[in-house]
C-alpha positions as CSV (number, residue, x, y, z in Angstrom):
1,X,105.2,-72.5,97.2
2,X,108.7,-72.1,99.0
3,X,111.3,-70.4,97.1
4,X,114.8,-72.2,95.6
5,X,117.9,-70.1,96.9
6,X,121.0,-70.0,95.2
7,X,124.3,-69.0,96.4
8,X,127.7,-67.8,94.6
9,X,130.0,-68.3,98.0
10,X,133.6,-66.3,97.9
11,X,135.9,-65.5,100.1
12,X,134.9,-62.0,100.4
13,X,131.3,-61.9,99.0
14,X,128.8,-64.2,98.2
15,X,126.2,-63.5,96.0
16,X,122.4,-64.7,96.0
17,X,119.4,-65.1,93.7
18,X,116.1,-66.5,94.7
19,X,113.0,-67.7,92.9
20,X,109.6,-66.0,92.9
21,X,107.1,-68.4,94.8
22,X,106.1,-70.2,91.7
23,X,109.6,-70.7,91.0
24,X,109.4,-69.3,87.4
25,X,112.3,-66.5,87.4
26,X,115.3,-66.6,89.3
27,X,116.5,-62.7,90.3
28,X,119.0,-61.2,92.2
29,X,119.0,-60.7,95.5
30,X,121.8,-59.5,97.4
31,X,125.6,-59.9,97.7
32,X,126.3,-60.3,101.1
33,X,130.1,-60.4,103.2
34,X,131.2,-64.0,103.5
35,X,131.6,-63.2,106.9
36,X,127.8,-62.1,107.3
37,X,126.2,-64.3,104.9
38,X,124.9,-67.1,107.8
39,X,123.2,-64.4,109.4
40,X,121.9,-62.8,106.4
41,X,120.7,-66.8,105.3
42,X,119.2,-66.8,109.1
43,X,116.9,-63.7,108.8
44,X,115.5,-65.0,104.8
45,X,114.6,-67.8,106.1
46,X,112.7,-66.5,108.9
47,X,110.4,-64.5,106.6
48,X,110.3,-66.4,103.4
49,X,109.8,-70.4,102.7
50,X,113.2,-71.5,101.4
51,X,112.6,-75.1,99.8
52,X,116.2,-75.9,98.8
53,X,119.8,-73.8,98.7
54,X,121.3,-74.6,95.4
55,X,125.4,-73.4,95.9
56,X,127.3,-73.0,93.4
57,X,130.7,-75.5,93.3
58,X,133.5,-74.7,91.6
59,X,135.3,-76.4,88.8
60,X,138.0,-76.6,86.7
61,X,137.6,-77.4,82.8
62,X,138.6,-81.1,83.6
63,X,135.5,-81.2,85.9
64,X,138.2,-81.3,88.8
65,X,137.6,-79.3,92.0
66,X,138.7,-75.3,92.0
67,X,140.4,-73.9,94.7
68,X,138.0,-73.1,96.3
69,X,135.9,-76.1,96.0
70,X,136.7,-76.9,99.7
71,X,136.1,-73.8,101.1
72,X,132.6,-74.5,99.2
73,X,132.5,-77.7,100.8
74,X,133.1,-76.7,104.6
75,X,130.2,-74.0,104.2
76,X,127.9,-77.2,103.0
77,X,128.3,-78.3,105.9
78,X,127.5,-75.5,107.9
79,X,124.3,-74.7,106.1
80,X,124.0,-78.8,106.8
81,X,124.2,-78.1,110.6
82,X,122.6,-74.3,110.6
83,X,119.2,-75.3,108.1
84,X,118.6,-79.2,109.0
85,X,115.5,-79.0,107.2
86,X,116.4,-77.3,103.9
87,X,117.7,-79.5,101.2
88,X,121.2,-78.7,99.8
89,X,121.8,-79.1,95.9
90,X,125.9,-78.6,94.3
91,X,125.5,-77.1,91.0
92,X,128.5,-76.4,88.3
93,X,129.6,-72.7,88.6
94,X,132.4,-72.6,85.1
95,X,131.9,-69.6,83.4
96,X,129.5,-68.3,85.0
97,X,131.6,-64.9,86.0
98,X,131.8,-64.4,82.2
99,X,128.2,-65.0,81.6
100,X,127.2,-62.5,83.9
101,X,129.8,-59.5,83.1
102,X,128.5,-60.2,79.2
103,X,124.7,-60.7,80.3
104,X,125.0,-57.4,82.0
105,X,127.0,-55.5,79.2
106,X,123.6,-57.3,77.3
107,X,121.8,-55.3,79.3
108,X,123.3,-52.1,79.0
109,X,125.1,-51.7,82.5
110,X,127.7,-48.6,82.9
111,X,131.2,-50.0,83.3
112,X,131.1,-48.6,87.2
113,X,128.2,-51.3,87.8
114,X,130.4,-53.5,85.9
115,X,133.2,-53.0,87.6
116,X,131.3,-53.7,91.0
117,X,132.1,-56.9,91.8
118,X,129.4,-57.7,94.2
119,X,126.8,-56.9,91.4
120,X,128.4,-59.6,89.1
121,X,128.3,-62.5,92.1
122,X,124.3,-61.4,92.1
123,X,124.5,-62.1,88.6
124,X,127.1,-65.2,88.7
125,X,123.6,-66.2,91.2
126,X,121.2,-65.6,89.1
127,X,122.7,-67.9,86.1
128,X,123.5,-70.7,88.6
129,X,119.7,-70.8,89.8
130,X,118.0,-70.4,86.4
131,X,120.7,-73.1,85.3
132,X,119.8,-75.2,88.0
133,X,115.7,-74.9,87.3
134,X,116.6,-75.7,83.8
135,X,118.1,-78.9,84.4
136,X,114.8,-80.1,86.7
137,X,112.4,-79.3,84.1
């Protein structure tokens, strides 16, 4: 069974969580330079099954658009033109930030690994996939 692929997109850094085959546990993968993440998305797909990217869109409280909802939106669309085969799901990103930084205190992270900004997109990920599989079941 192909794997679901979510993605936390920034400016900078984006981070990613996949599925296990099943598509039981959603886990961390990488956090990957904006700038490098097609690539990165390129070479995944050519060794694992990707069913559907699920990317995280940003929201205000109001359930108005972020930011950088339309930077969100033009990378859609490249992922649209890049992976004409893979389905693409939106998927409310609020809060996650916070959850992560508190799941991985949870967890007993040391503030450097909190600090690390890359491993809380990985995280930010992680809660936006297992949200996501939540909401299909």
């Amino acid at each position: 069974m192909p794997r679901l692929l979510a993605i936390d997109y920034g400016s900078k850094r984006t981070g990613i969580a996949v599925t296990d085959p099943l598509q039981i546990i959603a886990t961390a993968l990488e956090t990957v330079a904006t700038h490098q993440l097609l690539d990165f998305l390129k070479k995944y797909t050519a060794r694992e099954q990707v069913e559907a990217f699920i990317v995280g869109m940003p929201r205000k409280l109001d359930n108005s658009d972020s930011e950088n909802a339309a930077r969100v939106r033009s990378f859609i669309k490249v992922l649209e033109k890049n992976f004409l085969d893979v389905p693409i799901y939106t998927h409310d990103e609020r809060f996650t930030s916070s959850m992560a930084l508190q799941s991985m205190i949870a967890a007993g992270s040391s503030k450097s690994d909190r600090r690390d900004k890359g491993n809380i997109d990985k995280v930010s990920a992680t809660i936006i996939l297992q949200s996501f599989m939540e909401g299909r079941r």
